[in-house]
N, CA, C and O atoms as a Maestro MAE file, in Angstrom:
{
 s_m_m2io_version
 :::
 2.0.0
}

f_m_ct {
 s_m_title
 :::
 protein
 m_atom[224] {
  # First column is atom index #
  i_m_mmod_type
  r_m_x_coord
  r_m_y_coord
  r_m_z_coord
  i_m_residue_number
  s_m_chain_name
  s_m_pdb_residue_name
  s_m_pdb_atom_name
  i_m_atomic_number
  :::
  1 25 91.365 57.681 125.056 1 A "UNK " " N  " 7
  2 3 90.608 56.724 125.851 1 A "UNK " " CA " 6
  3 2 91.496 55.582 126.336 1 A "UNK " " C  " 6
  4 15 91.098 55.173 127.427 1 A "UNK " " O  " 8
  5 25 92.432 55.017 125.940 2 A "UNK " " N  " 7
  6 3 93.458 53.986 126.039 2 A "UNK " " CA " 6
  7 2 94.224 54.350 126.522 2 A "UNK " " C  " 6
  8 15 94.964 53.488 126.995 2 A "UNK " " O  " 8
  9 25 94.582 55.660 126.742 3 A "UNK " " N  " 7
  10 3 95.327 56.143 128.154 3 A "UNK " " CA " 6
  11 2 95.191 55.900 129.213 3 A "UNK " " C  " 6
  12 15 95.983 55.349 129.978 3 A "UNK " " O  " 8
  13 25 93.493 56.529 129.520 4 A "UNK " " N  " 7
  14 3 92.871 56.307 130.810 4 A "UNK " " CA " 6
  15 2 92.566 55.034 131.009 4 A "UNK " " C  " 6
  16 15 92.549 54.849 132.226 4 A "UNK " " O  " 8
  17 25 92.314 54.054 130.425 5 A "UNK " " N  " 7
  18 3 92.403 52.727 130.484 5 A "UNK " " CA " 6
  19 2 93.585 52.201 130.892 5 A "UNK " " C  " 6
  20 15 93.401 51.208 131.595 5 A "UNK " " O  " 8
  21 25 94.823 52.499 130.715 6 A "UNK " " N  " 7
  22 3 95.825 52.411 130.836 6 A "UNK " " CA " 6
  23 2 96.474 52.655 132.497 6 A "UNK " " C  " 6
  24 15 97.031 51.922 133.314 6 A "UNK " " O  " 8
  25 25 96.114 53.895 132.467 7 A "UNK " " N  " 7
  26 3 96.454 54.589 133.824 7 A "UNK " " CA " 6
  27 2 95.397 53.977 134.801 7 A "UNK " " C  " 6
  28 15 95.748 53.758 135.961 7 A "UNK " " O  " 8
  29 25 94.030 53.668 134.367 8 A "UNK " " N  " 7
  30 3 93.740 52.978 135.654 8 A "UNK " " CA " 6
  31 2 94.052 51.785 136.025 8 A "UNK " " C  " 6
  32 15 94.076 51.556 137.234 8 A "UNK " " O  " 8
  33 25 94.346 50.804 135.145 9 A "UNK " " N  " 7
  34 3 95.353 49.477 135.380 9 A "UNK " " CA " 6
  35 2 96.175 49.416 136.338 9 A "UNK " " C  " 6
  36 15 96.290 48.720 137.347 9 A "UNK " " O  " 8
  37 25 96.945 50.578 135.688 10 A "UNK " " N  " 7
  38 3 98.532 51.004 137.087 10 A "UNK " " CA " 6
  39 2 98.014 51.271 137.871 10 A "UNK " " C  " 6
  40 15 98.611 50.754 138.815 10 A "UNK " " O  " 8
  41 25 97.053 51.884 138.299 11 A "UNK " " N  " 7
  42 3 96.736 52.600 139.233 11 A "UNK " " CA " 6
  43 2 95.921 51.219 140.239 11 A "UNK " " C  " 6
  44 15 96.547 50.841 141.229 11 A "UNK " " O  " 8
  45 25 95.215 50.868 140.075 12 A "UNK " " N  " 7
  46 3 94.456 49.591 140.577 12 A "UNK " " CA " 6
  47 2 95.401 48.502 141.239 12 A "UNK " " C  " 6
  48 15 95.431 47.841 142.277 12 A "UNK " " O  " 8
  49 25 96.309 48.699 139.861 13 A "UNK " " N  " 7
  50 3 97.746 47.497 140.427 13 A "UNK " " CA " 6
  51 2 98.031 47.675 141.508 13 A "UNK " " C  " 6
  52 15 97.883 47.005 142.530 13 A "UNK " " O  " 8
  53 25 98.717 49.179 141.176 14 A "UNK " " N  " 7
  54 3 99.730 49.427 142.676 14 A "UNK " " CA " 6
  55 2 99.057 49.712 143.746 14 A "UNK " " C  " 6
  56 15 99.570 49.881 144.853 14 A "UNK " " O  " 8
  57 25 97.253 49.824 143.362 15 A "UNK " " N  " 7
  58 3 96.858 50.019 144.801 15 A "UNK " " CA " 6
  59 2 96.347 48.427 145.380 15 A "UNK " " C  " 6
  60 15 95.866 48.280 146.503 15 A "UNK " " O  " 8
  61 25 96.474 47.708 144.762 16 A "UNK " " N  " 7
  62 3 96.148 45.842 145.221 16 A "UNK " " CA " 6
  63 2 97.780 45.728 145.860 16 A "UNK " " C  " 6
  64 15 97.845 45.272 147.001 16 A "UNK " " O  " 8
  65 25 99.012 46.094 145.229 17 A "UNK " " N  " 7
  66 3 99.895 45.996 145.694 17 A "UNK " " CA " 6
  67 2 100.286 46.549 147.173 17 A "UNK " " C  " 6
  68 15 101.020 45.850 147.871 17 A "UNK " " O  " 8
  69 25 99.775 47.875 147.689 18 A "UNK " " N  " 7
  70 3 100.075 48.565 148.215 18 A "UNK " " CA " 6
  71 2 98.839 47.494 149.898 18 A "UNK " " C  " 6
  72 15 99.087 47.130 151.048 18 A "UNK " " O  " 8
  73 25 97.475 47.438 148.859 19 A "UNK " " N  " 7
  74 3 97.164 46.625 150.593 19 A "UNK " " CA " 6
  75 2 97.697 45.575 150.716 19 A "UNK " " C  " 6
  76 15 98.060 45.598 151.892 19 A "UNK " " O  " 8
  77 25 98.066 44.452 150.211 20 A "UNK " " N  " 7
  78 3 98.554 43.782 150.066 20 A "UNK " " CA " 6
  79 2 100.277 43.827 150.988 20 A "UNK " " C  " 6
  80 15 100.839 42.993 151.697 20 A "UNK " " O  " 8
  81 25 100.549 44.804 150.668 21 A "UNK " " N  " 7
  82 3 102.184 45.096 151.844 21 A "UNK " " CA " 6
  83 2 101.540 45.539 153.394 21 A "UNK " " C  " 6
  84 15 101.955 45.210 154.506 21 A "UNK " " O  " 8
  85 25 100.395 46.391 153.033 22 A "UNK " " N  " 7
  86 3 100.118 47.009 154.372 22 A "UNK " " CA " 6
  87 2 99.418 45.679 155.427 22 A "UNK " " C  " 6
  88 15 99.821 45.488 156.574 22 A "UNK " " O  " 8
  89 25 98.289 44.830 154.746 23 A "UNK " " N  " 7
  90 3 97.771 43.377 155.179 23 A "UNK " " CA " 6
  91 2 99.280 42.840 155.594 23 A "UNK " " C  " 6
  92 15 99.678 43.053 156.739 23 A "UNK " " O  " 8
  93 25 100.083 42.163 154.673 24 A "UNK " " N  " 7
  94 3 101.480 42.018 155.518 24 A "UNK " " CA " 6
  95 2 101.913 42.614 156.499 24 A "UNK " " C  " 6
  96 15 102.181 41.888 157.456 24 A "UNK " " O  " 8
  97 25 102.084 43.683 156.619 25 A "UNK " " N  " 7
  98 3 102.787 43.968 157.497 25 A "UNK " " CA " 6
  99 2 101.865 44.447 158.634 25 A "UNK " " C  " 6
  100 15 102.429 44.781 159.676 25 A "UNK " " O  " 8
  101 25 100.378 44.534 158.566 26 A "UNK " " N  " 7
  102 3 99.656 44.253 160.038 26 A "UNK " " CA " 6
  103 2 99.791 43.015 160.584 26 A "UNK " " C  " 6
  104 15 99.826 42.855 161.804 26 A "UNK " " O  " 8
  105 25 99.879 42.019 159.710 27 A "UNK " " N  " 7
  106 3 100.195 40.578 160.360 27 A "UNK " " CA " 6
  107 2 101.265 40.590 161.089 27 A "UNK " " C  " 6
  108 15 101.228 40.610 162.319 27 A "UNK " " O  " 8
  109 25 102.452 40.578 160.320 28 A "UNK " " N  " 7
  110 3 103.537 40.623 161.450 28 A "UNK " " CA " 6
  111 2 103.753 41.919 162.462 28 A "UNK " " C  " 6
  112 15 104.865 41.917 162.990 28 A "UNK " " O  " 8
  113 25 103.140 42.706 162.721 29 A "UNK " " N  " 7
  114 3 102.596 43.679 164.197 29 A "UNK " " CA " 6
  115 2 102.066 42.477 165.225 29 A "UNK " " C  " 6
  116 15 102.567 42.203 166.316 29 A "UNK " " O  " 8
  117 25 100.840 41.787 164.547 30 A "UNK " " N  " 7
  118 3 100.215 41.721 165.189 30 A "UNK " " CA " 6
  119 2 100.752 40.167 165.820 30 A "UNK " " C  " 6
  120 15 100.381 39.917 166.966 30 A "UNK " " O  " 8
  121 25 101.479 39.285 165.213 31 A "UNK " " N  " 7
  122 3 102.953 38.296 165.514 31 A "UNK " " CA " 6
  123 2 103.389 38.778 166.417 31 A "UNK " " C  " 6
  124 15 103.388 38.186 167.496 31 A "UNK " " O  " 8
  125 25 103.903 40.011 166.269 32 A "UNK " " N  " 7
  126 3 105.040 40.602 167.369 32 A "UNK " " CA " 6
  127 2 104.825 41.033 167.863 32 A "UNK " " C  " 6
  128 15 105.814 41.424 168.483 32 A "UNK " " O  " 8
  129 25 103.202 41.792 168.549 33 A "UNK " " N  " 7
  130 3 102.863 41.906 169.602 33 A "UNK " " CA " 6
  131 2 102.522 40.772 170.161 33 A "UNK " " C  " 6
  132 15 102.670 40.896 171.377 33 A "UNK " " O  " 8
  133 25 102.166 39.800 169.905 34 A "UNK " " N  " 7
  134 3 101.670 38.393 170.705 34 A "UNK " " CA " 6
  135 2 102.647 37.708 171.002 34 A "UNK " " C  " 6
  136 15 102.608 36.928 171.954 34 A "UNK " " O  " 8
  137 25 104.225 37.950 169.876 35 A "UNK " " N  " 7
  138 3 105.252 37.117 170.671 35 A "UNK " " CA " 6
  139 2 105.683 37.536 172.196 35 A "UNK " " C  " 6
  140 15 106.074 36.863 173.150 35 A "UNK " " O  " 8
  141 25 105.435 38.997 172.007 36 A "UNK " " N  " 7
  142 3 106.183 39.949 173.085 36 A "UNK " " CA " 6
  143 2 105.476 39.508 174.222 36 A "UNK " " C  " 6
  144 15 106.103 39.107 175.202 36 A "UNK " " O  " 8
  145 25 104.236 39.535 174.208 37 A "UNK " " N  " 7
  146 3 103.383 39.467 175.393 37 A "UNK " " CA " 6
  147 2 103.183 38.292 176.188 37 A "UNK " " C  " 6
  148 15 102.559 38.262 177.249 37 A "UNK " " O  " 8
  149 25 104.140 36.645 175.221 38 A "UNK " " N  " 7
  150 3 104.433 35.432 175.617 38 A "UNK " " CA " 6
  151 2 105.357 35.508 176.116 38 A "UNK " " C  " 6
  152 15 105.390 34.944 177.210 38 A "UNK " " O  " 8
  153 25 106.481 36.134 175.708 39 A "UNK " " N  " 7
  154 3 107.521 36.241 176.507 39 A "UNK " " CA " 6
  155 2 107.949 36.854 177.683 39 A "UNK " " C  " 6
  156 15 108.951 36.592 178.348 39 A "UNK " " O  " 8
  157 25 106.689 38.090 177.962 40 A "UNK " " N  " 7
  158 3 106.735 38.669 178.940 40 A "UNK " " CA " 6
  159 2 105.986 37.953 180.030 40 A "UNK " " C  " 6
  160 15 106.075 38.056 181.254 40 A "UNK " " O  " 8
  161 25 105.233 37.208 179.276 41 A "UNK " " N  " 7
  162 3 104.457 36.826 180.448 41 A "UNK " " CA " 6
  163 2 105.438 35.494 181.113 41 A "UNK " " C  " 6
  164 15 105.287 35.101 182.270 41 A "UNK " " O  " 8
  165 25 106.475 34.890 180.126 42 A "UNK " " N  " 7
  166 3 106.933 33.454 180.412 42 A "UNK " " CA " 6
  167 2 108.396 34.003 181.424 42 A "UNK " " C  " 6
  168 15 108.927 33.116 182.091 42 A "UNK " " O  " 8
  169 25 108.920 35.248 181.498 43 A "UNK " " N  " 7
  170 3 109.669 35.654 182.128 43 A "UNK " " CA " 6
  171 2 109.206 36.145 183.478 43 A "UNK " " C  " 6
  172 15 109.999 36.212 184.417 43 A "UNK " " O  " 8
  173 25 107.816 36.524 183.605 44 A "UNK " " N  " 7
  174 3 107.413 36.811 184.911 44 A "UNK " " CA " 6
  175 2 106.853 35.790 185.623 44 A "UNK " " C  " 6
  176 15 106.596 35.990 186.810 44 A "UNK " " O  " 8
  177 25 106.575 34.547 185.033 45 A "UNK " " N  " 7
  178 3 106.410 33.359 185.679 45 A "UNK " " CA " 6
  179 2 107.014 32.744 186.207 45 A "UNK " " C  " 6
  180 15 106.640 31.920 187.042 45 A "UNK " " O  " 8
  181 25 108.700 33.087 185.693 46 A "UNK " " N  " 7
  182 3 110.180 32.801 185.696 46 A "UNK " " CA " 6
  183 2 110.550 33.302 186.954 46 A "UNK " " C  " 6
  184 15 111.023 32.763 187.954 46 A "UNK " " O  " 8
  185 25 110.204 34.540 186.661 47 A "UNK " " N  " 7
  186 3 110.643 35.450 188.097 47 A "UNK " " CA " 6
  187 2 109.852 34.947 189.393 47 A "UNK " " C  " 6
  188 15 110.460 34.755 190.446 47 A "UNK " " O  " 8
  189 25 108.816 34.793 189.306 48 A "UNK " " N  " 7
  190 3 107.869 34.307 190.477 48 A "UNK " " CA " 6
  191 2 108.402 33.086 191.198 48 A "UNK " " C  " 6
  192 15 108.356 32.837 192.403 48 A "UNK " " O  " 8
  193 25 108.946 32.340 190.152 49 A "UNK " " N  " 7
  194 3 109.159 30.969 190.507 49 A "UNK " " CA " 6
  195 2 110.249 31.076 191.020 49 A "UNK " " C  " 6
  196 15 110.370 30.183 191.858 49 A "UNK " " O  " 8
  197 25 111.438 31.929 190.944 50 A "UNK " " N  " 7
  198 3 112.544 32.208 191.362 50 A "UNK " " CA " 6
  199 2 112.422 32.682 192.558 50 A "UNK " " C  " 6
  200 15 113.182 32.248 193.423 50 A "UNK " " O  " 8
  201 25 111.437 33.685 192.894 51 A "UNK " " N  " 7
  202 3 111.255 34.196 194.904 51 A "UNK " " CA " 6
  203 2 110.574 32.828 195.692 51 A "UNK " " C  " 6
  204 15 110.909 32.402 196.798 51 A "UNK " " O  " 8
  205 25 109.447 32.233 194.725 52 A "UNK " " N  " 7
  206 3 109.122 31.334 195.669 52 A "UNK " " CA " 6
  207 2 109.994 30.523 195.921 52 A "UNK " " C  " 6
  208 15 109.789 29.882 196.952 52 A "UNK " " O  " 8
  209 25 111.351 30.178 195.109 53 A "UNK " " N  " 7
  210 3 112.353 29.250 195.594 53 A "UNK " " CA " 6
  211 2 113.065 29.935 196.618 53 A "UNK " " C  " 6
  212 15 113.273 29.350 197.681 53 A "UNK " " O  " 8
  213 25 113.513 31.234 196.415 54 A "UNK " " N  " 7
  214 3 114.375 31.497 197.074 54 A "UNK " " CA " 6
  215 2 113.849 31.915 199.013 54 A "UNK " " C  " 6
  216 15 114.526 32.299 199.967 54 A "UNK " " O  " 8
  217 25 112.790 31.684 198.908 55 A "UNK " " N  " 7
  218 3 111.631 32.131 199.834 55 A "UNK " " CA " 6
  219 2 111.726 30.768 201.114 55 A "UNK " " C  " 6
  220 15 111.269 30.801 202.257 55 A "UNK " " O  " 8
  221 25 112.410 29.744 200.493 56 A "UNK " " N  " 7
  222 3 112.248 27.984 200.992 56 A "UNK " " CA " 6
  223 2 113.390 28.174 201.948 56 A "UNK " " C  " 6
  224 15 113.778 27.233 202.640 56 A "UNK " " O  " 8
  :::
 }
 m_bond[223] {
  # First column is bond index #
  i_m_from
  i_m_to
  i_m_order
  :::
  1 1 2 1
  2 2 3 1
  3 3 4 2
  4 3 5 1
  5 5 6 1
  6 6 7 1
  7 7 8 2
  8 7 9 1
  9 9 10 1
  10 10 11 1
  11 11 12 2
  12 11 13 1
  13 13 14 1
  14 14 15 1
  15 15 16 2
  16 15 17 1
  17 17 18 1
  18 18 19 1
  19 19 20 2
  20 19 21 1
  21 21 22 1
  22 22 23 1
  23 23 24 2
  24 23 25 1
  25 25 26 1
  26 26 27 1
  27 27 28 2
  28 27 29 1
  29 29 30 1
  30 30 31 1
  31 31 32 2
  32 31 33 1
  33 33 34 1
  34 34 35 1
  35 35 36 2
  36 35 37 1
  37 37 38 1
  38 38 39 1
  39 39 40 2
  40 39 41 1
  41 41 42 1
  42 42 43 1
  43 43 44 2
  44 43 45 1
  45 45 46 1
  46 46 47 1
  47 47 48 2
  48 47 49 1
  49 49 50 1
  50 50 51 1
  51 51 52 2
  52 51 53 1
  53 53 54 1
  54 54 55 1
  55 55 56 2
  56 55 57 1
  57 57 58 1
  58 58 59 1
  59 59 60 2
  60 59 61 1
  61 61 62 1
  62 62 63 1
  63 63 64 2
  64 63 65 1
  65 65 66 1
  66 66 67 1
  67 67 68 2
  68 67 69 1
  69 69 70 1
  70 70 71 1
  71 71 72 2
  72 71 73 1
  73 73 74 1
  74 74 75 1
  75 75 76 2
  76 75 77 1
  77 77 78 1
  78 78 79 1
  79 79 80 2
  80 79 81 1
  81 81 82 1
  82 82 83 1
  83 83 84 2
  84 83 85 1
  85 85 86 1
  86 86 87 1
  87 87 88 2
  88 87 89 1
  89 89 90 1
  90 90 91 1
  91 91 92 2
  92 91 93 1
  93 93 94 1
  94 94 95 1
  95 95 96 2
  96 95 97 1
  97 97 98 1
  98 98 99 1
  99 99 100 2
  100 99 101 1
  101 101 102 1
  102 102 103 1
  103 103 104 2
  104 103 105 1
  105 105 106 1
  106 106 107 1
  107 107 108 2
  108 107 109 1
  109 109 110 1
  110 110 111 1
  111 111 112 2
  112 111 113 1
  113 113 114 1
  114 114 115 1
  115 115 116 2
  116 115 117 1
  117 117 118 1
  118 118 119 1
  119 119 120 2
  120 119 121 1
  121 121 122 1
  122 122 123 1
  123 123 124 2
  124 123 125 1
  125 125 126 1
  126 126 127 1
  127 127 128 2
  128 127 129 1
  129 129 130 1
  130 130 131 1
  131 131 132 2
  132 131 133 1
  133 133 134 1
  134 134 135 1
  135 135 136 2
  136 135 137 1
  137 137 138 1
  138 138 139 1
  139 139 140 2
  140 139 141 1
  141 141 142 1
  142 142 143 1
  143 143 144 2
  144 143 145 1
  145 145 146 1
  146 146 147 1
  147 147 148 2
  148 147 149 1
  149 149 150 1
  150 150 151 1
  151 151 152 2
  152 151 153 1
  153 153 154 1
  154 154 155 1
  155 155 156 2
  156 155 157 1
  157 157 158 1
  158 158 159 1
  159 159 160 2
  160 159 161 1
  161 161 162 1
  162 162 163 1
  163 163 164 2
  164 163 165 1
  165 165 166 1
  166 166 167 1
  167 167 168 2
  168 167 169 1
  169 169 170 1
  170 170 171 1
  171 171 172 2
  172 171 173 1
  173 173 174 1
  174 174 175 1
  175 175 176 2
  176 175 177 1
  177 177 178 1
  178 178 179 1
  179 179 180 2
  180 179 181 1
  181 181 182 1
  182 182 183 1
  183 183 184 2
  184 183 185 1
  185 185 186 1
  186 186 187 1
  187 187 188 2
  188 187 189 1
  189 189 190 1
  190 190 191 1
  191 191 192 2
  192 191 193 1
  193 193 194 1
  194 194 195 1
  195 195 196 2
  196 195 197 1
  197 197 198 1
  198 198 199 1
  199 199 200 2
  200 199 201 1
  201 201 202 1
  202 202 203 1
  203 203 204 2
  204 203 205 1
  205 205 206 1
  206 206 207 1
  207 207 208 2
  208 207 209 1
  209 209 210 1
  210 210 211 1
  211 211 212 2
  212 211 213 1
  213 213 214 1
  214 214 215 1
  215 215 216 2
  216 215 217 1
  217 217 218 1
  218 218 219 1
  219 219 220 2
  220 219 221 1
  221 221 222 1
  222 222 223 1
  223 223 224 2
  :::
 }
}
């Protein structure tokens, strides 16, 4: 009986551990899709602003 008591401990652990990495690491996805999509957007604003100058 103190086996299985045992083994479900570990087992519980490493599975709190395991969402716990996966919750991490959806966060930073979801960081680095939103950085990407600032930067893409702050480079095409860049670009725009660059024809309308060059347009003068």
């Amino acid at each position: 009986m103190g086996n299985i008591i045992l083994f479900t401990n570990t087992f519980l652990s490493y599975l709190l551990l395991m969402v716990i990495i996966v919750v991490i690491a959806g966060v930073a996805v979801f960081i680095g899709i939103k950085m990407r999509k600032n930067k893409d957007s702050k480079i095409q604003t860049s670009q725009a602003g660059s024809e309308q100058k060059a347009e003068s």
